[in-house]
PQR file of N, CA, C, O and H, with PARSE charges and radii, in Angstrom:
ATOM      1  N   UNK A   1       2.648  17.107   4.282 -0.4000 1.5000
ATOM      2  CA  UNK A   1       3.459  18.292   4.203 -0.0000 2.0000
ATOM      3  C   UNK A   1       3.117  19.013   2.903  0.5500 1.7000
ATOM      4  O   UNK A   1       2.725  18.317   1.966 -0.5500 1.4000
ATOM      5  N   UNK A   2       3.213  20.190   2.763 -0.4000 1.5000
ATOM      6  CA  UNK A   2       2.788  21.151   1.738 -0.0000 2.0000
ATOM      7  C   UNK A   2       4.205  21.549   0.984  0.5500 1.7000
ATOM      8  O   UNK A   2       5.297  21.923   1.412 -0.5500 1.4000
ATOM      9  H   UNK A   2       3.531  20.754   3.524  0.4000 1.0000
ATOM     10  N   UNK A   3       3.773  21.342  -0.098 -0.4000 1.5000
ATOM     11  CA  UNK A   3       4.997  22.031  -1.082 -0.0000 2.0000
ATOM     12  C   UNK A   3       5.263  23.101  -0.857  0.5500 1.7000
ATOM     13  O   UNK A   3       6.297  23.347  -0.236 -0.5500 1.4000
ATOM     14  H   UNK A   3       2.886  21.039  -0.446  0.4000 1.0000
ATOM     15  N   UNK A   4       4.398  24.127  -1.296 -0.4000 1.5000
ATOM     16  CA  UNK A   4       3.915  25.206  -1.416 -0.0000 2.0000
ATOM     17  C   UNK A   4       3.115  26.092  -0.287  0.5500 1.7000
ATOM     18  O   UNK A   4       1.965  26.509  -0.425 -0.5500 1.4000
ATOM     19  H   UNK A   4       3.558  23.927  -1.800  0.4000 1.0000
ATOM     20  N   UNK A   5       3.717  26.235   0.530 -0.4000 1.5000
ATOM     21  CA  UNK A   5       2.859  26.908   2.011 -0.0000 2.0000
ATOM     22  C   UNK A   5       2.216  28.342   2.132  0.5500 1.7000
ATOM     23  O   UNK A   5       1.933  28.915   3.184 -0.5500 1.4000
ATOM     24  H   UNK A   5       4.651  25.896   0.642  0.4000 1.0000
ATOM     25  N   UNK A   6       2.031  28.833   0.776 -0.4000 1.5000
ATOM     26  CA  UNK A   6       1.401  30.045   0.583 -0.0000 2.0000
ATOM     27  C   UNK A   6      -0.026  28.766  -0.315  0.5500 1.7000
ATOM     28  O   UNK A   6      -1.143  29.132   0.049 -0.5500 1.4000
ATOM     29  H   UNK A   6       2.260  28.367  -0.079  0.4000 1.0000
ATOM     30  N   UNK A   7      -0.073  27.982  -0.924 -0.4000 1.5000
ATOM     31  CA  UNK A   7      -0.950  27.574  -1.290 -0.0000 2.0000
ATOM     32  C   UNK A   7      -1.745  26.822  -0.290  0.5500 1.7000
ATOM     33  O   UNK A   7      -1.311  26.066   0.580 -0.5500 1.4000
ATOM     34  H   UNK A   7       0.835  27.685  -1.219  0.4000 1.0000
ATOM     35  N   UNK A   8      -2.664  27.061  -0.481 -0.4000 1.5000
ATOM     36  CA  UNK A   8      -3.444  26.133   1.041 -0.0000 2.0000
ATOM     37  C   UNK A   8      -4.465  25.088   0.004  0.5500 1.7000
ATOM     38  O   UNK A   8      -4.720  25.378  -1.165 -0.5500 1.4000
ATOM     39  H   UNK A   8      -3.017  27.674  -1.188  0.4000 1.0000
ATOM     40  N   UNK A   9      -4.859  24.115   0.548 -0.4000 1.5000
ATOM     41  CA  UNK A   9      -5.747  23.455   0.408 -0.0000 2.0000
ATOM     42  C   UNK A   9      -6.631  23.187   1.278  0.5500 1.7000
ATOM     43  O   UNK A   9      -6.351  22.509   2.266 -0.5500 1.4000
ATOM     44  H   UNK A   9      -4.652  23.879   1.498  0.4000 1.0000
ATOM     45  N   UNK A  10      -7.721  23.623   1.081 -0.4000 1.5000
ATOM     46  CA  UNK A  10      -8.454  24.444   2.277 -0.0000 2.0000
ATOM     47  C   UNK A  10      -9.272  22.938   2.553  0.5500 1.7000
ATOM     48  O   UNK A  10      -9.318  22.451   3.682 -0.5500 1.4000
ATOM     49  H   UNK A  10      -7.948  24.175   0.279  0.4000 1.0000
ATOM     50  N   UNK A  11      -9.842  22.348   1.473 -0.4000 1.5000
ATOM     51  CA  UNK A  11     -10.470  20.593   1.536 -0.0000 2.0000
ATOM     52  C   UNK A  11      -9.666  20.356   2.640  0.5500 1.7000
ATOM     53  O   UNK A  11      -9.845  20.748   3.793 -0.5500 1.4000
ATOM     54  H   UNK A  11      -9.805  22.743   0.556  0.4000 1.0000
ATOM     55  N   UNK A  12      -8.472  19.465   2.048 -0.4000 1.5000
ATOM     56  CA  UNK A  12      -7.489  18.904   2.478 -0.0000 2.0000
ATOM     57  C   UNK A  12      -7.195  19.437   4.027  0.5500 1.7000
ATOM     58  O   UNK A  12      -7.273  18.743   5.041 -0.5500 1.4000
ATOM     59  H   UNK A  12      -8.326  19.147   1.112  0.4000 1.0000
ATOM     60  N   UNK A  13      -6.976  20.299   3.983 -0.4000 1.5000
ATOM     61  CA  UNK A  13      -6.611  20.961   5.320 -0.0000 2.0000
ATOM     62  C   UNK A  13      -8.253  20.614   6.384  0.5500 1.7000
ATOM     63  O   UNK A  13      -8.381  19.598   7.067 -0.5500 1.4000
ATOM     64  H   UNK A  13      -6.912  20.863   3.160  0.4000 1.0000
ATOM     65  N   UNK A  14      -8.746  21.123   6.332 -0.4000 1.5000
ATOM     66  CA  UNK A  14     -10.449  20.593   6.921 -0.0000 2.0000
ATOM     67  C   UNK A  14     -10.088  19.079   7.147  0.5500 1.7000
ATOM     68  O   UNK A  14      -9.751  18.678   8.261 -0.5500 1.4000
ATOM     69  H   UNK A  14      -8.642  21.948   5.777  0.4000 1.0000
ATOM     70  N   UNK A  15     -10.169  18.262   6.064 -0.4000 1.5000
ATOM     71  CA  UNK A  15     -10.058  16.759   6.286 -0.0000 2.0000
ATOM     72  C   UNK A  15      -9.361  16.493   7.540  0.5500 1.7000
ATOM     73  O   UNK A  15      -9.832  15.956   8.543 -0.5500 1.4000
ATOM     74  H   UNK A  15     -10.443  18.588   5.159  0.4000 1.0000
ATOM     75  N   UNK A  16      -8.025  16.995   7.334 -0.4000 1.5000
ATOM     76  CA  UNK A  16      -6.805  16.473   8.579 -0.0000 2.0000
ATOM     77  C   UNK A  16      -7.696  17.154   9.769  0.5500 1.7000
ATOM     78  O   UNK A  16      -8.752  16.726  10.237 -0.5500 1.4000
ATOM     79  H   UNK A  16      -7.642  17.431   6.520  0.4000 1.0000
ATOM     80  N   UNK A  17      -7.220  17.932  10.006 -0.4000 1.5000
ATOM     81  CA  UNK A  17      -8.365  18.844  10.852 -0.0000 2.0000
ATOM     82  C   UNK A  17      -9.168  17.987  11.722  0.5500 1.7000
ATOM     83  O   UNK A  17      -8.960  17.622  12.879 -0.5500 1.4000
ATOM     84  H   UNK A  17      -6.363  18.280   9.626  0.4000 1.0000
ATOM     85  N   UNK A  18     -10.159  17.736  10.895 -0.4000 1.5000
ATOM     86  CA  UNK A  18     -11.436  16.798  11.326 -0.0000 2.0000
ATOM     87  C   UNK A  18     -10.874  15.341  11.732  0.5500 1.7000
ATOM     88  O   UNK A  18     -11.517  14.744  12.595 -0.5500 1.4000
ATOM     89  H   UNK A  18     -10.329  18.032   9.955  0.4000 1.0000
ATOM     90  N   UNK A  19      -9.788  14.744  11.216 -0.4000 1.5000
ATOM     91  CA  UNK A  19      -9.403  13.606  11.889 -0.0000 2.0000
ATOM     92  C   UNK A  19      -8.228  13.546  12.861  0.5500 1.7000
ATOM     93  O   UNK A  19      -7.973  12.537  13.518 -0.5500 1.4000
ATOM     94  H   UNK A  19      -9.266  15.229  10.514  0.4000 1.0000
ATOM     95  N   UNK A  20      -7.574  14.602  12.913 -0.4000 1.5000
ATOM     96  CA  UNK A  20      -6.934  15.065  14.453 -0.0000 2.0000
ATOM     97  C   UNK A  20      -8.296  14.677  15.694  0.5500 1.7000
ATOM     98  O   UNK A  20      -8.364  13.853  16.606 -0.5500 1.4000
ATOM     99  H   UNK A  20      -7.781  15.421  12.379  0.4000 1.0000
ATOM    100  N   UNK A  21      -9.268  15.746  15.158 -0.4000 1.5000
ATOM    101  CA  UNK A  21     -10.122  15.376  16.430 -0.0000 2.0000
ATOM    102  C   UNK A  21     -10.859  14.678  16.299  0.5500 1.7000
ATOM    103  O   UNK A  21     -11.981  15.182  16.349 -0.5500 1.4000
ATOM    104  H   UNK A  21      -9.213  16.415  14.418  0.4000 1.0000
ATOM    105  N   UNK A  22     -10.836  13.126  16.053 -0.4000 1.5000
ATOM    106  CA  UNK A  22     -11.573  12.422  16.044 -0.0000 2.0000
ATOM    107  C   UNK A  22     -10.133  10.885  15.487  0.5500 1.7000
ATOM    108  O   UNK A  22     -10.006  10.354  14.383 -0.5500 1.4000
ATOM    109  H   UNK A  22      -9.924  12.716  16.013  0.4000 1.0000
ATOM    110  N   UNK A  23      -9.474  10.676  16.548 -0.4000 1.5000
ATOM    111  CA  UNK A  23      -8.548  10.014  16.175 -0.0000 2.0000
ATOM    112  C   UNK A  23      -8.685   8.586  16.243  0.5500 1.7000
ATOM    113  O   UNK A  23      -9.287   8.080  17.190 -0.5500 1.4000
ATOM    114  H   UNK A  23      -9.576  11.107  17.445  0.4000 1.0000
ATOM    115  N   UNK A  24      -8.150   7.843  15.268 -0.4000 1.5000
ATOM    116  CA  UNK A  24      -8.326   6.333  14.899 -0.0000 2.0000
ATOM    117  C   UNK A  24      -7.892   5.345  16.474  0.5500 1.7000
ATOM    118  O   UNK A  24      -7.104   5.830  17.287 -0.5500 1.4000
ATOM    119  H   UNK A  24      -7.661   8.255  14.498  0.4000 1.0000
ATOM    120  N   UNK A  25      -8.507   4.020  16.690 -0.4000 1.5000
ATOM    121  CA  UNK A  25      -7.718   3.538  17.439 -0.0000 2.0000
ATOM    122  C   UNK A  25      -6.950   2.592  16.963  0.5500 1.7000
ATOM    123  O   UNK A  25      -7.153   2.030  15.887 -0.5500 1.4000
ATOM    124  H   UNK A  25      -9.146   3.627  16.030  0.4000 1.0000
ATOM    125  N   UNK A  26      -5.894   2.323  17.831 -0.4000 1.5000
ATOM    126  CA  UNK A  26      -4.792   1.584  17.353 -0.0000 2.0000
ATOM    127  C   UNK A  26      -5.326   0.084  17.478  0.5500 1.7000
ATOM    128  O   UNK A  26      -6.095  -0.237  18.384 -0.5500 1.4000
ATOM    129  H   UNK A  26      -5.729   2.780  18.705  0.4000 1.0000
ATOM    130  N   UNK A  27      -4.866  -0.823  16.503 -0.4000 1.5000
ATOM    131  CA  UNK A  27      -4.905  -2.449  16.419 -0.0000 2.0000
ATOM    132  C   UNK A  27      -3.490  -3.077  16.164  0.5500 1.7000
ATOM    133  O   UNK A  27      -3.027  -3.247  15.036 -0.5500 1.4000
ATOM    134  H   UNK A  27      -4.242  -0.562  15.767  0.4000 1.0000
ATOM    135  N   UNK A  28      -2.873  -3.396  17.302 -0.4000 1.5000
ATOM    136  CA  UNK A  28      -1.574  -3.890  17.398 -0.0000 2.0000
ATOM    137  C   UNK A  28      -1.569  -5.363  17.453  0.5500 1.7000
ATOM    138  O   UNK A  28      -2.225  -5.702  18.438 -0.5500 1.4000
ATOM    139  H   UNK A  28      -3.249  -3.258  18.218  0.4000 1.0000
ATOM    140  N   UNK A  29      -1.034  -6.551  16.709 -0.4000 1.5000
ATOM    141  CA  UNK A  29      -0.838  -7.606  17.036 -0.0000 2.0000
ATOM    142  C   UNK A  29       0.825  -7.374  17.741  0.5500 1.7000
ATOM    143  O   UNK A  29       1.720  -6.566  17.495 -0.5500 1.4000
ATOM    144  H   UNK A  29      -0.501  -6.276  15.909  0.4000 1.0000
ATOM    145  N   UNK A  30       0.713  -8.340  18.567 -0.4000 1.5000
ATOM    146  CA  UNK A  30       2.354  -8.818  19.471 -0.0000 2.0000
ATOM    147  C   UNK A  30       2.656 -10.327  19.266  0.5500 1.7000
ATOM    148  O   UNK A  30       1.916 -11.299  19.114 -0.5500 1.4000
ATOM    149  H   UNK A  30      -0.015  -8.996  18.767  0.4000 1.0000
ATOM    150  N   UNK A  31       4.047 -10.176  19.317 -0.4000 1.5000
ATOM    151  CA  UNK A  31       4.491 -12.018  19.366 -0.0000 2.0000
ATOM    152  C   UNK A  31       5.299 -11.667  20.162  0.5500 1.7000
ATOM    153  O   UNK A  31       6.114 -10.763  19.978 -0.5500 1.4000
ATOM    154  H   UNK A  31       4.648  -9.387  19.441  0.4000 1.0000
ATOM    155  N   UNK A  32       5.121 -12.679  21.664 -0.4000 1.5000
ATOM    156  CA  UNK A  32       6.178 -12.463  22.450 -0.0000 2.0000
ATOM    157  C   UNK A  32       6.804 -14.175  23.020  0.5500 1.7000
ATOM    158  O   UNK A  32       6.216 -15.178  23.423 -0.5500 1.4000
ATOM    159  H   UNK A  32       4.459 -13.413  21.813  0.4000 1.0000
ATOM    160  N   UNK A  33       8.196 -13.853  22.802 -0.4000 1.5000
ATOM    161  CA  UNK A  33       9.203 -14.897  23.023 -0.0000 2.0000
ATOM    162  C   UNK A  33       9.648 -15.150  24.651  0.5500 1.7000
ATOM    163  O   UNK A  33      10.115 -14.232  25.324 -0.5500 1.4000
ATOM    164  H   UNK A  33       8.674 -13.038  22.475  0.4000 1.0000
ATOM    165  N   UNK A  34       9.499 -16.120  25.030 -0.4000 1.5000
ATOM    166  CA  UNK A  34       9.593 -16.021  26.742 -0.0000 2.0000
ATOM    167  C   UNK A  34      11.220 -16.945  26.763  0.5500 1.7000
ATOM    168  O   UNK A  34      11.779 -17.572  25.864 -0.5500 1.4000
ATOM    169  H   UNK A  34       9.119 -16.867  24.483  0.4000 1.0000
ATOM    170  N   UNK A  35      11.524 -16.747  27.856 -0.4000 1.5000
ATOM    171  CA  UNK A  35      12.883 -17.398  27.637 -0.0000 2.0000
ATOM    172  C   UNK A  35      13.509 -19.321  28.221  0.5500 1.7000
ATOM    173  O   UNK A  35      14.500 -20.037  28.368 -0.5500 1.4000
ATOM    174  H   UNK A  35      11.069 -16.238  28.587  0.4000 1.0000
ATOM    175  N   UNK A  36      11.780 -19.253  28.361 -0.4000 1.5000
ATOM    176  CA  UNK A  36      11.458 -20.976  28.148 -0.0000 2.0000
ATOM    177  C   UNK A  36      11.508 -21.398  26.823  0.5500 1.7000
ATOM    178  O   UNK A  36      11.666 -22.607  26.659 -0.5500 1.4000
ATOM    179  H   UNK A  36      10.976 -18.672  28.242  0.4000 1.0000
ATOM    180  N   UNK A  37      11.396 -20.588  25.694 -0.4000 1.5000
ATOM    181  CA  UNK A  37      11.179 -20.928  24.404 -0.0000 2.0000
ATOM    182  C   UNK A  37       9.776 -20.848  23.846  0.5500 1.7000
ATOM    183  O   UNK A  37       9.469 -20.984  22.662 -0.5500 1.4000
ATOM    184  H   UNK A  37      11.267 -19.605  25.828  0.4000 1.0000
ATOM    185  N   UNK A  38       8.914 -20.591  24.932 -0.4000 1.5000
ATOM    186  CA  UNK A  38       7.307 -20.609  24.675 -0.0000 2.0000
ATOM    187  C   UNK A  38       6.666 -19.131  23.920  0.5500 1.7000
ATOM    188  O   UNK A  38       6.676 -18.040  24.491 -0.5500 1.4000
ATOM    189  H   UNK A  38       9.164 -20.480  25.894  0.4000 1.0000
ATOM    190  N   UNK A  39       6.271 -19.303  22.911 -0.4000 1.5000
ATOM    191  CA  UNK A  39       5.391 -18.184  22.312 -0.0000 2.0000
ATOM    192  C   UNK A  39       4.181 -17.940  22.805  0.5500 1.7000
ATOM    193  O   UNK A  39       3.509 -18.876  23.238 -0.5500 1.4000
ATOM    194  H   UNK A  39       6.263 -20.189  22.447  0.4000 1.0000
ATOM    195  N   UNK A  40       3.649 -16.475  22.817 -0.4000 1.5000
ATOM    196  CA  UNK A  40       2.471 -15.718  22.992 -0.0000 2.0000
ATOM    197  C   UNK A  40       1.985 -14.971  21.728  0.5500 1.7000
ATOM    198  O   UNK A  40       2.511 -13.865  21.605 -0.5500 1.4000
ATOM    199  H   UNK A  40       4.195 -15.715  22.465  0.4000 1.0000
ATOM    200  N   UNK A  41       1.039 -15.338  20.684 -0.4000 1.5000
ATOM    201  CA  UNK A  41       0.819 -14.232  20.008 -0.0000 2.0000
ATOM    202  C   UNK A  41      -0.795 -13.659  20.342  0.5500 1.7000
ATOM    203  O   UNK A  41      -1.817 -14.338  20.434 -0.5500 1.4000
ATOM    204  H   UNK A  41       0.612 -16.237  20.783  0.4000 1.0000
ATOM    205  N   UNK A  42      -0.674 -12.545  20.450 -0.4000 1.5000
ATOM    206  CA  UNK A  42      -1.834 -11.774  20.833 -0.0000 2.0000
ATOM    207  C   UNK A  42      -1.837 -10.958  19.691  0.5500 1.7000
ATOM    208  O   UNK A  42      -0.886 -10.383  19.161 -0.5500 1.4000
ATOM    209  H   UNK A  42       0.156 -11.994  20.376  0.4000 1.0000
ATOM    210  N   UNK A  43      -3.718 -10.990  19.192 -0.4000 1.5000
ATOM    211  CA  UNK A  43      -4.013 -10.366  18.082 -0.0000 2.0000
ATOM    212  C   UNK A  43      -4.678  -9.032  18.965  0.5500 1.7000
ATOM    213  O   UNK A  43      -4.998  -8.944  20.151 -0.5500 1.4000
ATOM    214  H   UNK A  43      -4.490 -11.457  19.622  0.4000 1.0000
ATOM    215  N   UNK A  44      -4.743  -7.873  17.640 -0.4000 1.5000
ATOM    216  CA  UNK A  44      -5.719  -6.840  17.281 -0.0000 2.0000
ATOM    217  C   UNK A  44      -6.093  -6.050  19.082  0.5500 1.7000
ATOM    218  O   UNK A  44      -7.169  -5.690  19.561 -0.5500 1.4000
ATOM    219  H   UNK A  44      -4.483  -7.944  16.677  0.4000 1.0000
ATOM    220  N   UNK A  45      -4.572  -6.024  19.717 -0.4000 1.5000
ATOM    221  CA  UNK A  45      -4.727  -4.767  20.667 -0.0000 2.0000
ATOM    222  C   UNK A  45      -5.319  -3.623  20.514  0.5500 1.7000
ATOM    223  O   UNK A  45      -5.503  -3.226  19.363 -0.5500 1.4000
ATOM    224  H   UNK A  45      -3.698  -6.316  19.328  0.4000 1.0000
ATOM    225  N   UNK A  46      -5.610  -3.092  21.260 -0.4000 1.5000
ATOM    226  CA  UNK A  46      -6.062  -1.652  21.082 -0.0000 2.0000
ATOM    227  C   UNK A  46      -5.100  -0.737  22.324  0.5500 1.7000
ATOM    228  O   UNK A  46      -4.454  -1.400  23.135 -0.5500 1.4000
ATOM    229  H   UNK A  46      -5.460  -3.414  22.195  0.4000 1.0000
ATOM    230  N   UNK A  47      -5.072   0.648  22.386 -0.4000 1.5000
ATOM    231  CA  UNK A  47      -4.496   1.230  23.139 -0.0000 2.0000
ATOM    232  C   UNK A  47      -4.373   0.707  24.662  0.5500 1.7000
ATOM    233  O   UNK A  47      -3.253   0.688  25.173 -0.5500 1.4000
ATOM    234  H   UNK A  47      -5.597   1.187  21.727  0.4000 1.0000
ATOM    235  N   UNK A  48      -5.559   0.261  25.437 -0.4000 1.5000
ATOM    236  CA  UNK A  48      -5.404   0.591  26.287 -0.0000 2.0000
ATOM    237  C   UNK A  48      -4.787  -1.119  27.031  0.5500 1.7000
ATOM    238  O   UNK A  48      -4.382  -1.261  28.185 -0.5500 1.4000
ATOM    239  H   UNK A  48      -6.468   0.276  25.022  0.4000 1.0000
ATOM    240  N   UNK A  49      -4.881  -2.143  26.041 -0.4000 1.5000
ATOM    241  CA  UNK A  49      -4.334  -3.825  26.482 -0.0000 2.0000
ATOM    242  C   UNK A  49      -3.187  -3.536  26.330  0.5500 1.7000
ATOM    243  O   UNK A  49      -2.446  -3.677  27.303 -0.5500 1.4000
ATOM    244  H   UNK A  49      -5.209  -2.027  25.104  0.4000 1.0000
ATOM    245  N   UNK A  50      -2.565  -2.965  24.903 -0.4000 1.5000
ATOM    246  CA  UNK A  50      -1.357  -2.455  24.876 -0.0000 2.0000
ATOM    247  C   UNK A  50      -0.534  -2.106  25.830  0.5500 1.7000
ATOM    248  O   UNK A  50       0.551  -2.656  26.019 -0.5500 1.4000
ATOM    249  H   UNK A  50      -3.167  -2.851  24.113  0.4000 1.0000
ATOM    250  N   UNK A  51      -1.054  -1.028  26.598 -0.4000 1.5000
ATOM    251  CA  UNK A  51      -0.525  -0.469  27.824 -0.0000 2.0000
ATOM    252  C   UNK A  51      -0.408  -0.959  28.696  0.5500 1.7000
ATOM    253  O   UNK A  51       0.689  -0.951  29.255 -0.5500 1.4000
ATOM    254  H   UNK A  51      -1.935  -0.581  26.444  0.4000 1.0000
ATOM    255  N   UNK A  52      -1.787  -1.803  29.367 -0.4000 1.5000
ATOM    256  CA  UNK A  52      -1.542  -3.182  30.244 -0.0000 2.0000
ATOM    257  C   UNK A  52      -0.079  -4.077  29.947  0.5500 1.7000
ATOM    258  O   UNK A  52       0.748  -4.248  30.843 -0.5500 1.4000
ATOM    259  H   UNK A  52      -2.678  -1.809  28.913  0.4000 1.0000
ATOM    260  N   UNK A  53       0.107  -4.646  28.461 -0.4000 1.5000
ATOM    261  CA  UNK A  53       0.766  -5.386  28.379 -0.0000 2.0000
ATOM    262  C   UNK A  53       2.470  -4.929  28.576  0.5500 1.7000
ATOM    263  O   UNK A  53       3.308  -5.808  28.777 -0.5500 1.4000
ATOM    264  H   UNK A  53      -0.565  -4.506  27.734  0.4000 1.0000
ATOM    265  N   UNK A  54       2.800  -3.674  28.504 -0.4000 1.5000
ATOM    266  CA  UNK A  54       4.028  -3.178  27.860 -0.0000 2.0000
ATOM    267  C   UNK A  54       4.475  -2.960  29.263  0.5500 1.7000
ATOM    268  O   UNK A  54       5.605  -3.157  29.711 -0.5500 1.4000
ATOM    269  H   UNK A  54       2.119  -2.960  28.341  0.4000 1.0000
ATOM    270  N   UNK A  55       3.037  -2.365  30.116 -0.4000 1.5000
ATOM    271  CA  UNK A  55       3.417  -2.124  31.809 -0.0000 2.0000
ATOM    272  C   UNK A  55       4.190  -3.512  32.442  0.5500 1.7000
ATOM    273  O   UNK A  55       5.340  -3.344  32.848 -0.5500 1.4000
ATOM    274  H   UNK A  55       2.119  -2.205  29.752  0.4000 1.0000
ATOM    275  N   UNK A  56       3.617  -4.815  32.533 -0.4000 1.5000
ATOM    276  CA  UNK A  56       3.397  -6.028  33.100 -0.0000 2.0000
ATOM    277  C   UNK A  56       5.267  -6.388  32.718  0.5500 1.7000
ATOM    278  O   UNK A  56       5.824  -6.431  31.621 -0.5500 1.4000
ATOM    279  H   UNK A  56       2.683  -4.951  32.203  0.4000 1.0000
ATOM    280  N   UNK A  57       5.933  -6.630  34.339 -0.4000 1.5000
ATOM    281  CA  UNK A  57       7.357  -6.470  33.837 -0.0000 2.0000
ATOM    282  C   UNK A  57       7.177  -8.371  34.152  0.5500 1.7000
ATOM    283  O   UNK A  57       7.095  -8.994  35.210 -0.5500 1.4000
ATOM    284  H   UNK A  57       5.480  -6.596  35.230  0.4000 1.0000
ATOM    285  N   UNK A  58       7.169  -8.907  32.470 -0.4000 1.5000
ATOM    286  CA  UNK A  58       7.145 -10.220  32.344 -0.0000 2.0000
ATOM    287  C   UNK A  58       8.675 -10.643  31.699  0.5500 1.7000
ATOM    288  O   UNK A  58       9.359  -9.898  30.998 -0.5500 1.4000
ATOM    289  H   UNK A  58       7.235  -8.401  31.611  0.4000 1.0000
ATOM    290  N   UNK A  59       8.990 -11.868  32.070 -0.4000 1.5000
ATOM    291  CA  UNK A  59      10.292 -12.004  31.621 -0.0000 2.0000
ATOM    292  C   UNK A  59      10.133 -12.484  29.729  0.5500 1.7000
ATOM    293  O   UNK A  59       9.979 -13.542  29.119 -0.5500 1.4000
ATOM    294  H   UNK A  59       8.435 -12.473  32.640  0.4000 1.0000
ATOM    295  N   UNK A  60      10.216 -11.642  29.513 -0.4000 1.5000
ATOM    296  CA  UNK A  60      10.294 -11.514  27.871 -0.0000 2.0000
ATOM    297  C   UNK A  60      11.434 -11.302  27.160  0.5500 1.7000
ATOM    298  O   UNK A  60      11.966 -10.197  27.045 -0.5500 1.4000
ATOM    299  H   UNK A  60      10.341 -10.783  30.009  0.4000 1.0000
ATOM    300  N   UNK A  61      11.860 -12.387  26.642 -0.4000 1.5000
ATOM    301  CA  UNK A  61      13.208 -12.286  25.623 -0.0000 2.0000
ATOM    302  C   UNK A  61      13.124 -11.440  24.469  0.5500 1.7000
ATOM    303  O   UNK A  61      14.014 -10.746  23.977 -0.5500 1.4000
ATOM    304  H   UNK A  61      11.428 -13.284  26.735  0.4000 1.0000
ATOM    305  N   UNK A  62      11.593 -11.634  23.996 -0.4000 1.5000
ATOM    306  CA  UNK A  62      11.686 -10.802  22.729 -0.0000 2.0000
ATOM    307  C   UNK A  62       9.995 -10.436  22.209  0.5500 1.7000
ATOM    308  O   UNK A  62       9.111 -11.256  21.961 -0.5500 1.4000
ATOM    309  H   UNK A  62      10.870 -12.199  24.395  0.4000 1.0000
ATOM    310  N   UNK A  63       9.913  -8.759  22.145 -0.4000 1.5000
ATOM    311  CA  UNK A  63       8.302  -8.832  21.527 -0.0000 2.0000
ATOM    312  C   UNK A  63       8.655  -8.186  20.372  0.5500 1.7000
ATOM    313  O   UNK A  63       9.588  -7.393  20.244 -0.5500 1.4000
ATOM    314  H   UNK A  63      10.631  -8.094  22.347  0.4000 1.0000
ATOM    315  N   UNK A  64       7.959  -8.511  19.620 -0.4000 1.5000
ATOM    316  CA  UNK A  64       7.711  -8.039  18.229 -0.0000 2.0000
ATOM    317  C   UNK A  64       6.181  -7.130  18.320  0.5500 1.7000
ATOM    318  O   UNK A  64       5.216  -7.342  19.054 -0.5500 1.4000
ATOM    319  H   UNK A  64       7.201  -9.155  19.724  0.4000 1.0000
ATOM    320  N   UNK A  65       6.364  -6.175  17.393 -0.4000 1.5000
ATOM    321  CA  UNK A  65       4.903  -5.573  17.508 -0.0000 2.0000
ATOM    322  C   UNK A  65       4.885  -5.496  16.234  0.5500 1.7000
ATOM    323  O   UNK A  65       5.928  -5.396  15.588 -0.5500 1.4000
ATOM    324  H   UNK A  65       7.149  -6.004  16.797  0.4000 1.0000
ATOM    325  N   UNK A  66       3.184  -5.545  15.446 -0.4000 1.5000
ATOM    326  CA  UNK A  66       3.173  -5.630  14.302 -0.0000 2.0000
ATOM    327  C   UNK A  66       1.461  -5.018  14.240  0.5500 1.7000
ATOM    328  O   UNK A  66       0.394  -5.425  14.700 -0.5500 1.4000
ATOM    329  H   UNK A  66       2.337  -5.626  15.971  0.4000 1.0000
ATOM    330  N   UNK A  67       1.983  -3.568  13.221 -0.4000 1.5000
ATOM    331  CA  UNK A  67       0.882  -2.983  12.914 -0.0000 2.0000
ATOM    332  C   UNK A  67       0.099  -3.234  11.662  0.5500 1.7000
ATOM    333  O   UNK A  67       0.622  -2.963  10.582 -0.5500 1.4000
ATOM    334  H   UNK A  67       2.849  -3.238  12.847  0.4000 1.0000
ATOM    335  N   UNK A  68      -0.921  -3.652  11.708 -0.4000 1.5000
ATOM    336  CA  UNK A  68      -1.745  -4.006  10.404 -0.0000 2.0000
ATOM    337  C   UNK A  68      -2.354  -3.118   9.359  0.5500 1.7000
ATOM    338  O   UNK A  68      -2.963  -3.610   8.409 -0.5500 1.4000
ATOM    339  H   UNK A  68      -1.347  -3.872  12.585  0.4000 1.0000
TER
END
């Protein structure tokens, strides 16, 4: 966010810019609690396992998500 919105930072502004279009992918670890008591931890998701996983209606007591 800009203090000053008559001041531009024209660098700065370019930078963001350039990494809007060209966007990072995500690396999600999960810990998920089943209600046997049994743990799942799955490392270093990316978008699209993520989505697999969040879809998949598993009986899950509890996920934790944890961004690195």
């Amino acid at each position: 966010m800009m203090q000053y919105p008559e001041l531009v930072d024209y660098f700065r502004l370019e930078k963001l810019l350039d990494e809007a279009k060209h966007p990072q992918n995500s690396s999600i670890d999960v810990l998920e609690v089943f209600n046997d008591k049994s743990l799942r931890w799955r490392k270093s998701l990316d978008d699209d396992a993520l989505a697999d996983l969040l879809s998949v209606g598993a009986t899950v007591t509890l996920r934790v998500l944890s961004v690195p």
